[in-house]
TIGUBA-950119 format. One record per residue (C-alpha): y negated, x negated, z. Coordinates in pm, 1 decimal. Example, Ala and Ser with C-alpha at 12.3 -4.5 7.8 and 13.67 -1.06 7.14 Angstrom:
residues 2
PT_c2_c1_c3
PT_450.0_-1230.0_780.0
PT_106.0_-1367.0_714.0
end
This chain:
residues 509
PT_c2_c1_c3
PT_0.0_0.0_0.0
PT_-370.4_-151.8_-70.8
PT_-638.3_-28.9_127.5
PT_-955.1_17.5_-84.7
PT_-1144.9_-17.4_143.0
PT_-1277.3_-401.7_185.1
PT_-1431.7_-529.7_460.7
PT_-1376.0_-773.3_785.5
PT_-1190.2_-512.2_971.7
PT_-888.9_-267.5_890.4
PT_-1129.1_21.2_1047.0
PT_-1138.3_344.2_877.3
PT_-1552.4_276.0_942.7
PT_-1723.1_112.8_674.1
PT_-2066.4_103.8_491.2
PT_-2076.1_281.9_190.7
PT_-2148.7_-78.4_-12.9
PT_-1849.9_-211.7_93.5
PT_-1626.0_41.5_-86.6
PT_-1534.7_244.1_-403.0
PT_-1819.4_516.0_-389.4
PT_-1582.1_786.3_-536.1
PT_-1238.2_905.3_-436.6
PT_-1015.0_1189.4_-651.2
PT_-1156.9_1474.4_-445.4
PT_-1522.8_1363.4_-475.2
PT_-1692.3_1616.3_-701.7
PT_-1779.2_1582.0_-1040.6
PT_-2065.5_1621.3_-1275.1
PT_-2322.3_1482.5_-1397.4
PT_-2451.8_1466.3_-1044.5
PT_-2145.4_1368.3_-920.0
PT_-2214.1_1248.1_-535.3
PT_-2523.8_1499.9_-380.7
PT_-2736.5_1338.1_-119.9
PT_-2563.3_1521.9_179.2
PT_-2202.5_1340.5_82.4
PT_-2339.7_1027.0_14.1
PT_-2463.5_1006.6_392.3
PT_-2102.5_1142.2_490.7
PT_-1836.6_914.2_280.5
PT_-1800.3_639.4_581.2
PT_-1510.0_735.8_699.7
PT_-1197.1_759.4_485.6
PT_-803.4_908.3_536.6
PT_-495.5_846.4_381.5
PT_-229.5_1073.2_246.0
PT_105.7_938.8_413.6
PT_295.2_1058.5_110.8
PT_146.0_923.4_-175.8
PT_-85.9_672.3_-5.1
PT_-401.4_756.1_-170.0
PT_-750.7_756.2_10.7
PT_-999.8_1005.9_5.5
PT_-1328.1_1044.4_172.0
PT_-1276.1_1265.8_509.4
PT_-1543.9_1531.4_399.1
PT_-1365.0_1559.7_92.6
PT_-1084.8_1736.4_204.5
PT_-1195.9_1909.4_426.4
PT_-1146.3_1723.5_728.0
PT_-1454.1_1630.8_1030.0
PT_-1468.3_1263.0_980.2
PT_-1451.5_1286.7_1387.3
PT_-1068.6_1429.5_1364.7
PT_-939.3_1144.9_1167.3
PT_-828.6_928.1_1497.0
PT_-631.2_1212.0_1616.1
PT_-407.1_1289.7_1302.9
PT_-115.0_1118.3_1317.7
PT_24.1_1216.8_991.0
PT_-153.0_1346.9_696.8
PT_-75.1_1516.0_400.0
PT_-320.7_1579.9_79.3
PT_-304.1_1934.5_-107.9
PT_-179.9_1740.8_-389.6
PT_151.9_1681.6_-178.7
PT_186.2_1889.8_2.6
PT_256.7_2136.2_-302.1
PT_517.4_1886.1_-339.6
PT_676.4_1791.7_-14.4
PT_759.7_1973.5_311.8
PT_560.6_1744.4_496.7
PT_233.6_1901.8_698.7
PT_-10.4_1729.6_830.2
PT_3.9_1648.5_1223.6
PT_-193.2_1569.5_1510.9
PT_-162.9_1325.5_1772.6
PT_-41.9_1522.9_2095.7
PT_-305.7_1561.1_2362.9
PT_-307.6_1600.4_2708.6
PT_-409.3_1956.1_2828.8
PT_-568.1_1798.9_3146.7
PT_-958.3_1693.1_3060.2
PT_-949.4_1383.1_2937.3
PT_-1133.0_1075.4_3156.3
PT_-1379.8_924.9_2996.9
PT_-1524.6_590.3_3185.1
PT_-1897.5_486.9_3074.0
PT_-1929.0_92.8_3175.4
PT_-2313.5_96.6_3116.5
PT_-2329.6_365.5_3382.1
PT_-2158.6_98.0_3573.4
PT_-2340.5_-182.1_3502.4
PT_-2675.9_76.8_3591.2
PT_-2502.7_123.5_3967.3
PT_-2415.2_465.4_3893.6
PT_-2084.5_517.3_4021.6
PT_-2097.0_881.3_4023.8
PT_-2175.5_933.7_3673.3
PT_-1905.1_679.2_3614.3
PT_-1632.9_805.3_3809.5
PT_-1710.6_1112.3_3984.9
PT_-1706.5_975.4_4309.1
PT_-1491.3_736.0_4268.3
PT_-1476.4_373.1_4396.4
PT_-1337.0_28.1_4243.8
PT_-1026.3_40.5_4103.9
PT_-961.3_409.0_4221.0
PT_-1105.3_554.2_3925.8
PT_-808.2_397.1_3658.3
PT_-552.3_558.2_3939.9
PT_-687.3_874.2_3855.4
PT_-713.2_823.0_3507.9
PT_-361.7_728.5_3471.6
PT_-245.1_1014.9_3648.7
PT_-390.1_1249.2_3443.6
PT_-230.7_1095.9_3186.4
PT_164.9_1168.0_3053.0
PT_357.8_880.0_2928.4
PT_694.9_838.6_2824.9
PT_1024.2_725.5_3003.3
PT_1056.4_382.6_2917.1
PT_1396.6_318.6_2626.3
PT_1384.2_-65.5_2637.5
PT_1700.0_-310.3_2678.0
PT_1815.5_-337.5_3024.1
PT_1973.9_-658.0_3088.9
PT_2141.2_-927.2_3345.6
PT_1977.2_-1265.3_3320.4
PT_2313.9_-1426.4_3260.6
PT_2330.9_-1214.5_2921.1
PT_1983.6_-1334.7_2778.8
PT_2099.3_-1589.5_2559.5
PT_1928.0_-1775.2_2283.2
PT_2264.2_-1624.1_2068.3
PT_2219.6_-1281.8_2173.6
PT_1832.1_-1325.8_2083.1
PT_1929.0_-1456.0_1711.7
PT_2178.1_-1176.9_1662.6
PT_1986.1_-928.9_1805.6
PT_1595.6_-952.4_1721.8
PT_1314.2_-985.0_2010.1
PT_1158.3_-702.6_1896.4
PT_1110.0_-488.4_2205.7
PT_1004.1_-578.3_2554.9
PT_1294.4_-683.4_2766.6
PT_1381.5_-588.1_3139.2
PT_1566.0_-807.7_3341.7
PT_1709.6_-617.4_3631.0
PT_1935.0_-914.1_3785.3
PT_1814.8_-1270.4_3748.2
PT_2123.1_-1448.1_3831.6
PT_2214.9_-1652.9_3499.3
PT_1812.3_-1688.3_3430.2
PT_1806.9_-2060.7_3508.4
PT_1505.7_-2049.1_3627.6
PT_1312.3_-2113.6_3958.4
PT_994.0_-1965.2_4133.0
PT_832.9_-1917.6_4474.7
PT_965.6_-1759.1_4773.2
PT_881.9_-1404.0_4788.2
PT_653.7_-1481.0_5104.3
PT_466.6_-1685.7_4925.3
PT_79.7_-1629.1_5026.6
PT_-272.3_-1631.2_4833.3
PT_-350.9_-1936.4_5066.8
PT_-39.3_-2081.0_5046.6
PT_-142.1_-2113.2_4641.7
PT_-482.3_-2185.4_4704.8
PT_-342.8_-2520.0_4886.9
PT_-98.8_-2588.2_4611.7
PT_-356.2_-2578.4_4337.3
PT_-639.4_-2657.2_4539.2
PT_-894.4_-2537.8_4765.7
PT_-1178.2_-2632.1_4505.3
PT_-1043.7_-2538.8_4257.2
PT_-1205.0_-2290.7_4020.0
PT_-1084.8_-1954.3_3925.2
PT_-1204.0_-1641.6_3681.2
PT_-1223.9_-1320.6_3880.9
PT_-1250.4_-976.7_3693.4
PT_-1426.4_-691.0_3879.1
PT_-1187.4_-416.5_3786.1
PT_-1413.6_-178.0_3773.6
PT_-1656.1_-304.8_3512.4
PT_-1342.7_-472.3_3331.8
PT_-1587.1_-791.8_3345.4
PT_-1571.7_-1183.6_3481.2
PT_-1711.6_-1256.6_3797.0
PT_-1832.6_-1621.4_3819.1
PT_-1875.1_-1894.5_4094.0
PT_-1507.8_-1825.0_4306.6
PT_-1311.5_-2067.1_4398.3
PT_-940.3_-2052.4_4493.6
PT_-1043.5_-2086.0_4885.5
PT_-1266.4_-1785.8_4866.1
PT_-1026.1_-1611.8_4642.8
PT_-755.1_-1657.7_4908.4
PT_-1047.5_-1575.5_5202.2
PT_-1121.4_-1204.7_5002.0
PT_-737.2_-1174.6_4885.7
PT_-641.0_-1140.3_5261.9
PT_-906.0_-975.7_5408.0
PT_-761.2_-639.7_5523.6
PT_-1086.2_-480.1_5542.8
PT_-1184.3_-605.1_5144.6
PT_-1389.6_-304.7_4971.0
PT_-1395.9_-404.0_4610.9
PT_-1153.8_-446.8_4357.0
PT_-1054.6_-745.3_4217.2
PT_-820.6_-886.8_3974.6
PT_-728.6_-1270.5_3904.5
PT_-524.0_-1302.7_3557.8
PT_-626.3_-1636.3_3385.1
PT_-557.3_-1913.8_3657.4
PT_-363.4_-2187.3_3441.5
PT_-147.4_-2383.1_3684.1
PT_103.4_-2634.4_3482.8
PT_-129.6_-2913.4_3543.6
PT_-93.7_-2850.8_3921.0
PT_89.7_-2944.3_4212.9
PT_205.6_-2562.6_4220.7
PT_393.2_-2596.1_3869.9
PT_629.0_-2828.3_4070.4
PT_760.0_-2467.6_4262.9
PT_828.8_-2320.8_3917.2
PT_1126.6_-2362.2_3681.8
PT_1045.0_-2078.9_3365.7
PT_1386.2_-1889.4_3244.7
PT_1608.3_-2049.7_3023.9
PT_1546.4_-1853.3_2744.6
PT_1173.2_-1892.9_2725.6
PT_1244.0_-2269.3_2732.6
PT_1494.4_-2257.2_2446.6
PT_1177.2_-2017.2_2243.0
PT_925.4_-2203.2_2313.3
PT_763.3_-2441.9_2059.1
PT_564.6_-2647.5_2304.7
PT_849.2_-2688.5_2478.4
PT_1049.3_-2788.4_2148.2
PT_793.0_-2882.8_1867.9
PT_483.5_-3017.5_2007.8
PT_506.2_-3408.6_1985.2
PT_587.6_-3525.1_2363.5
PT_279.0_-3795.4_2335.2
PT_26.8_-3534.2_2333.2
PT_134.5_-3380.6_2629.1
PT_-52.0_-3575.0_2814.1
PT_-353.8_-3532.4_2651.4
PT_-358.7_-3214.0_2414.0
PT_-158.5_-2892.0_2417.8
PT_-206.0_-2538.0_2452.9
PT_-250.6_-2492.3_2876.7
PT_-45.9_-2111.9_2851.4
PT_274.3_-2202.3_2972.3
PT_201.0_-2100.2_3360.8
PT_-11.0_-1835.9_3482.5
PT_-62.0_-1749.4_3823.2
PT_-182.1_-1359.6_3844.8
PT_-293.9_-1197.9_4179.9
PT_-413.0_-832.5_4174.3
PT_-502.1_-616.3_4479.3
PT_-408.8_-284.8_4502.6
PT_-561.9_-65.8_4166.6
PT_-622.8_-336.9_4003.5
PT_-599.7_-221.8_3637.4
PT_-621.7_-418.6_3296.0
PT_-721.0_-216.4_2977.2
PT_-504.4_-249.7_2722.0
PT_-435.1_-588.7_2471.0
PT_-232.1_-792.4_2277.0
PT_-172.2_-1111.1_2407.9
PT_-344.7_-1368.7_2251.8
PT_-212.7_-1545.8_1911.6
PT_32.4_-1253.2_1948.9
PT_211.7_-1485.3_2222.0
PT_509.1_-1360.4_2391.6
PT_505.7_-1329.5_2751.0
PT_772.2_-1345.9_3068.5
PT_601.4_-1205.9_3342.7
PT_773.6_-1255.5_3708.0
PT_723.8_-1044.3_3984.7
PT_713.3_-1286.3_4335.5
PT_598.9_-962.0_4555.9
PT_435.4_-646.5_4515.1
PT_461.6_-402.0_4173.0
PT_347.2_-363.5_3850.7
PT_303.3_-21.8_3639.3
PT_302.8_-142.9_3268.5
PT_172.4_74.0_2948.2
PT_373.2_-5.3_2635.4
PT_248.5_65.2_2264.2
PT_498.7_-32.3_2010.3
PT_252.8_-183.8_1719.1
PT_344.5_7.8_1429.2
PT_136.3_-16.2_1159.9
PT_-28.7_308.3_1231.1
PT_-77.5_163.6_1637.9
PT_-251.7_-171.0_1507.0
PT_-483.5_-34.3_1276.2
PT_-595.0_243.8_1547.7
PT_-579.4_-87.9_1805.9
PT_-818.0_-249.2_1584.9
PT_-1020.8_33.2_1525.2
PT_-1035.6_108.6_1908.7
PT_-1148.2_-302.1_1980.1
PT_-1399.9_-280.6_1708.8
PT_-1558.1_24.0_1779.5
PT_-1890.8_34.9_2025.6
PT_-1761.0_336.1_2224.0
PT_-1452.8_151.7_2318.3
PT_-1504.7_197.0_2699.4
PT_-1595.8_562.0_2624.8
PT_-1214.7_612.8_2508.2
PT_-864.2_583.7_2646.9
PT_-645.9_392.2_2414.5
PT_-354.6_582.6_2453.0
PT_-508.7_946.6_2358.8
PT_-520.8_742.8_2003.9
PT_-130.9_715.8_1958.0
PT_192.2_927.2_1939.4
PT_351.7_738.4_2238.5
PT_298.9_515.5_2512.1
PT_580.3_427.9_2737.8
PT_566.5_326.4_3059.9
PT_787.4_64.3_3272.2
PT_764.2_43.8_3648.4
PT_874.8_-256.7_3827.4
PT_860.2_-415.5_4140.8
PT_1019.2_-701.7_4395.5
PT_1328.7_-565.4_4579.2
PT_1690.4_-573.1_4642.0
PT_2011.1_-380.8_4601.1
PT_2266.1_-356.5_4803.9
PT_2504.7_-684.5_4711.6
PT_2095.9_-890.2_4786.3
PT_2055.9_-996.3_4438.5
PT_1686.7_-895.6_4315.5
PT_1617.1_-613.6_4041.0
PT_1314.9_-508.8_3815.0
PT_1181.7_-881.1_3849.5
PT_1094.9_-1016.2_3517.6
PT_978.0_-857.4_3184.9
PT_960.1_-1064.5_2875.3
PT_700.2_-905.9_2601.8
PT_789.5_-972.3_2258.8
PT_481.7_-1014.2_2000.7
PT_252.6_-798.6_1949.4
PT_299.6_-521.2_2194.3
PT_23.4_-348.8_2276.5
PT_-2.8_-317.9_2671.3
PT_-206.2_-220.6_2957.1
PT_-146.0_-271.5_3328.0
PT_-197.3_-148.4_3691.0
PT_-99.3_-254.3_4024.3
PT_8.7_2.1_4243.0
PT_48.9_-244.7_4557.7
PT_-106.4_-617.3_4607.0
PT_110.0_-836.0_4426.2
PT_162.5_-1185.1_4297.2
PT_306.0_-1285.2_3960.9
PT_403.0_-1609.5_3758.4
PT_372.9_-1573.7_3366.5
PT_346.9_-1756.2_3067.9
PT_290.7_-1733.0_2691.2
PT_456.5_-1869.4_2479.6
PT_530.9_-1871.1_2044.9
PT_834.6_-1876.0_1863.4
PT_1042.9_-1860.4_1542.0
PT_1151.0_-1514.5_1642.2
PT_767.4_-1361.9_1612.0
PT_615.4_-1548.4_1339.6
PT_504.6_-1246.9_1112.1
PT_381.3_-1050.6_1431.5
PT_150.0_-1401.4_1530.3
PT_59.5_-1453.1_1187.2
PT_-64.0_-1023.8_1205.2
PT_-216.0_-1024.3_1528.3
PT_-408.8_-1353.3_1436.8
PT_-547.4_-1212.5_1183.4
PT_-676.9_-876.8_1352.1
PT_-810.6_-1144.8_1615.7
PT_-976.2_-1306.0_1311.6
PT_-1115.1_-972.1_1149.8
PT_-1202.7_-858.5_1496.0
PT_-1389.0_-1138.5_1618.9
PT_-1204.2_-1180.9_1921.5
PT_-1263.0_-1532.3_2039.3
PT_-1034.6_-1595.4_2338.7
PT_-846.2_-1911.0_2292.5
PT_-1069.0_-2231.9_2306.5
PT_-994.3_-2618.9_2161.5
PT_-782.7_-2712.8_2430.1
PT_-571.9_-2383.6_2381.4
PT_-509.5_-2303.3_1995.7
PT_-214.2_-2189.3_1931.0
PT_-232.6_-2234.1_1556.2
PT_-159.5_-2564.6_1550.3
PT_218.0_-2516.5_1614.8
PT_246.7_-2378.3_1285.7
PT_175.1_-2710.6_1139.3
PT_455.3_-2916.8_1358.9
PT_723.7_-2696.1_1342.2
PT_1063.3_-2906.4_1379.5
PT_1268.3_-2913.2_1065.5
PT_1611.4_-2693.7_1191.5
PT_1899.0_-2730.9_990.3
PT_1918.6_-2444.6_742.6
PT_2256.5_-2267.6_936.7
PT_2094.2_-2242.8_1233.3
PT_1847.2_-1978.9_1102.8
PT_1858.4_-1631.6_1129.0
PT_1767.2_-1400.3_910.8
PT_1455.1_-1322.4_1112.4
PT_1386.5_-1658.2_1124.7
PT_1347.2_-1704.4_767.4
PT_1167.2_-1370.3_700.7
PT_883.5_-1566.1_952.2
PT_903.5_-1848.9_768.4
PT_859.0_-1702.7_478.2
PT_540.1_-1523.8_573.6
PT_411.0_-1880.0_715.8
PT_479.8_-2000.1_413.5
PT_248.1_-1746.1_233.3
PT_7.9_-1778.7_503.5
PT_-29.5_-2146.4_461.3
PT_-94.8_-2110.2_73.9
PT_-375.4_-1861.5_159.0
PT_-520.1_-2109.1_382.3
PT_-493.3_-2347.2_145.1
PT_-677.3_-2144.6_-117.8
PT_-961.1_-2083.9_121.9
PT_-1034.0_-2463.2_91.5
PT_-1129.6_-2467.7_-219.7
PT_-1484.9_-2450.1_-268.5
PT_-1460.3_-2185.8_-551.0
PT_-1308.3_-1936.6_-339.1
PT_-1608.1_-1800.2_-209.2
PT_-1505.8_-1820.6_174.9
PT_-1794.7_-1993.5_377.6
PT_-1854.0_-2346.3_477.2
PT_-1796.4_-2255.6_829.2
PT_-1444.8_-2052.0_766.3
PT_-1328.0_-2359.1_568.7
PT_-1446.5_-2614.5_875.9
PT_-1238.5_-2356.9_1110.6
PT_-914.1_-2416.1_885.0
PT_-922.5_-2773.0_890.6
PT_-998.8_-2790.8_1244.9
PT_-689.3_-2630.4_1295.0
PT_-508.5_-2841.8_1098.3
PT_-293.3_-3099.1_1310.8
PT_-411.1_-3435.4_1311.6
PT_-80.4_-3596.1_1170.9
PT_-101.3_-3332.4_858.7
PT_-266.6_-3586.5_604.6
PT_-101.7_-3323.6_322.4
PT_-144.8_-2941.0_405.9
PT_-82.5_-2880.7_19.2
PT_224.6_-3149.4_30.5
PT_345.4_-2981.2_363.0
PT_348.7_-2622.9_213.7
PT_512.6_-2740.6_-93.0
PT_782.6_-2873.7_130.8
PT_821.2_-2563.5_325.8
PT_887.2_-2375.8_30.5
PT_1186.9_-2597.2_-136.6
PT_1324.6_-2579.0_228.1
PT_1331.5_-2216.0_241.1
PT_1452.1_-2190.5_-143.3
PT_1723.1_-2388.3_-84.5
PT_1833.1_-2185.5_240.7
PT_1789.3_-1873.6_65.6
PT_2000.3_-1986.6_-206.4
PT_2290.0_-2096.6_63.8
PT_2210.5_-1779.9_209.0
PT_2265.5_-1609.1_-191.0
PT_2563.3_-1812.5_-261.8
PT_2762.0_-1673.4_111.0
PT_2694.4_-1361.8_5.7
PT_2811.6_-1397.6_-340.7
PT_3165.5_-1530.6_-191.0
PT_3214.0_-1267.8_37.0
PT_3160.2_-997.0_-188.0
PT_3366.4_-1122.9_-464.6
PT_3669.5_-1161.0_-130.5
PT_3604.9_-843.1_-24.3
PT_3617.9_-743.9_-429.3
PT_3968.9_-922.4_-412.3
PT_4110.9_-765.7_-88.6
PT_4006.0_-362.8_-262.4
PT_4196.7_-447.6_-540.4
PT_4537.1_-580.7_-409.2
PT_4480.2_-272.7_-186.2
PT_4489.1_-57.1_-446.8
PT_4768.4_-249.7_-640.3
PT_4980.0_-196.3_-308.5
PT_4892.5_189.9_-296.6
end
């Protein structure tokens, strides 16, 4: 499907010079587009049959409504078809809508109607209905690398027994201050008012531990970003087995610039007090995350990124009324996964770690103080959902991930792994690096109309010991031809066995 529409976002909202002025329901005439629709042909729709746009007006829908039709079906097809056009389900509770400039004014009231902190996202959420959770529901000892290969990483995993994880982490008594001595008194640390969704600045992990424990604390604060491999705490922390088998830092990034250059991702230390809330995201790069649960719990909000989901997401991130609006309300389904410390009755612990798989679309709230480690990580198993979400970051202008953190640069020292050992969704990423590189590539050339400062952004992301992007591509590509070929010629003997075994069968009969 191409989208006519042409602009630095996948929005449905774009200026009228940006676009085809006409679509096949615009009138026509010598005066074929009055005044009154030229001022209304922003917004566009798609028919999800024959995938043709049209201007919203122009079939008679308010360009308002578009967000909130999940499918839809033009005359044309639906003359043809039995498909109708649908609507995203709604809640039949009024819908919360939280203001952050009335925030950022001091009006809570107007805000939240009376509500405080973090107790305003409570009572949005339980307005709200979500859907039981269908994900995989495993023992640690069964995540393998094999059973990721042969089954996809496609959907968030639970882990509800973390024997066989190989993995170690903190005692569950583990304190705020006990971390604050581990990483360091001094040391700095990003706080988020959860109320405002915004970055409080000048805390340090000494007063973060002094508010964290304070039983008569009034606000509502959230800590989410402190990176901790390159302190004394990392020592308490082992990650799972199967992140360290994914993860290309672990096995692709030359050891020599460990020391002095990677991406810091690997270890997160997150401590929420109670309603502590994070709006919903993709992780960065469209990193994978394990997320480990030392005490407390964790409500998570899942949307699976469909096509439909990202475009929405993107709309939603891009749009100025984003704090006006509840993600969710925008989609067919959100599930939701509860988890928290605990133990059954033969003392092994349950509902402890969740590993994200790219992409996801996820928002969070704590229902009790809690403390978690985490870590992001990429991996052959995601590469067409990095290479997607990178560039929504890119057409979104989200700029989270600094120097000393970019995670392209993986994509450019990827280990050569012998062709066997691929799987098919292995070289389905590859191929779509592959394709991504070339466009990069492209972009280089001075002709290609992309800006001095876009081409200066590609080759800063370039590895240092990449003399030869084109050279390096060009490799790529006879690599993958020649497994695909393997791959081709496999295939090609077992179907001419199989051809063999139906007709002795048939000889016998």
């Amino acid at each position: 499907m191409t989208d006519p529409i042409q602009s630095s976002s996948s929005s449905i909202e774009v200026k009228i010079e940006q676009q085809p002025l006409t679509c096949p329901s615009c009138p026509t005439g010598p005066d074929a587009i009055p005044v009154w629709l030229r001022d209304r042909t922003e917004t566009w729709i798609e028919c999800d049959n024959c995938d043709i746009w049209y201007h919203a007006v122009c079939v008679n829908v308010d360009p308002t409504d578009v967000e909130r039709i999940e499918n839809y079906v033009c005359s044309k097809c639906a003359q043809t078809t039995t498909q109708t056009t649908t609507w995203l389900r709604t809640s039949t509770r009024e819908h919360s809508r939280i203001n952050y400039a009335d925030l950022d004014n001091g009006d809570m009231a107007a805000c939240t109607k009376g509500e405080r902190g973090g107790n305003k996202w409570k009572k949005l959420l339980e307005e709200k209905r979500f859907t039981a959770n269908r994900f995989k529901k495993m023992r640690g000892s069964e995540l393998t690398l094999e059973w990721v290969k042969k089954n996809g990483f496609d959907e968030p995993i639970i882990i509800e027994d973390a024997e066989g994880l190989d993995m170690v982490m903190p005692g569950a008594d583990t304190t705020v201050s006990d971390i604050a001595v581990a990483v360091g008194l001094d040391h700095p640390v990003d706080v988020i008012d959860v109320s405002t969704q915004q970055e409080l600045q000048g805390w340090t992990m000494e007063s973060w531990a002094a508010f964290f424990e304070d039983p008569n604390r009034t606000d509502t604060l959230n800590v989410i970003s402190l990176e901790v491999s390159d302190t004394p705490f990392a020592s308490q922390i082992v990650r799972p087995r199967i992140v360290r088998e994914l993860d290309w830092i672990e096995n692709v990034w030359p050891r020599h610039l460990r020391l002095t250059e990677y991406p810091k991702v690997q270890l997160y230390c997150l401590m929420s007090v109670k309603d502590s809330y994070t709006d919903f995201h993709i992780d960065f790069g469209g990193t994978s995350v394990f997320y480990h649960i030392i005490r407390g719990e964790k409500n998570f909000y899942f949307i699976e990124p469909t096509p439909k989901n990202m475009k929405r997401y993107e709309s939603w991130i891009s749009s100025p009324d984003q704090s006006l609006n509840f993600f969710a309300d925008f989609v067919k389904e959100c599930q939701i996964v509860k988890l928290k410390t605990g133990n059954t009755m033969n003392n092994r612990n349950r509902l402890l770690l969740r590993i994200i798989p790219t992409g996801w679309i996820h928002a969070v709230f704590t229902p009790a103080d809690s403390i978690v480690i985490g870590g992001n990580f990429l991996h052959s198993m995601g590469i067409s959902g990095q290479l997607r979400t990178f560039e929504l970051e890119r057409r979104a202008h989200v700029n989270i991930i600094d120097e000393k953190t970019d995670n392209n640069k993986p994509y450019g020292k990827m280990k050569n792994d012998a062709p066997h050992s691929l799987c098919s969704t292995e070289i389905d990423g590859l191929t779509e690096l592959t394709k991504f590189l070339r466009r990069q590539l492209a972009k280089l050339d001075k002709s290609s109309g992309v800006s001095s400062e876009e081409r200066k952004a590609i080759r800063n992301a370039m590895p240092d010991n990449v003399t030869d992007p084109s050279q390096l591509t060009r490799r790529l590509q006879r690599r993958l031809n020649r497994v695909l070929i393997q791959r081709l010629e496999v295939a090609k003997d077992e179907l001419e066995a199989c051809l063999v075994r139906m007709k002795r069968e048939r000889e016998e009969d």
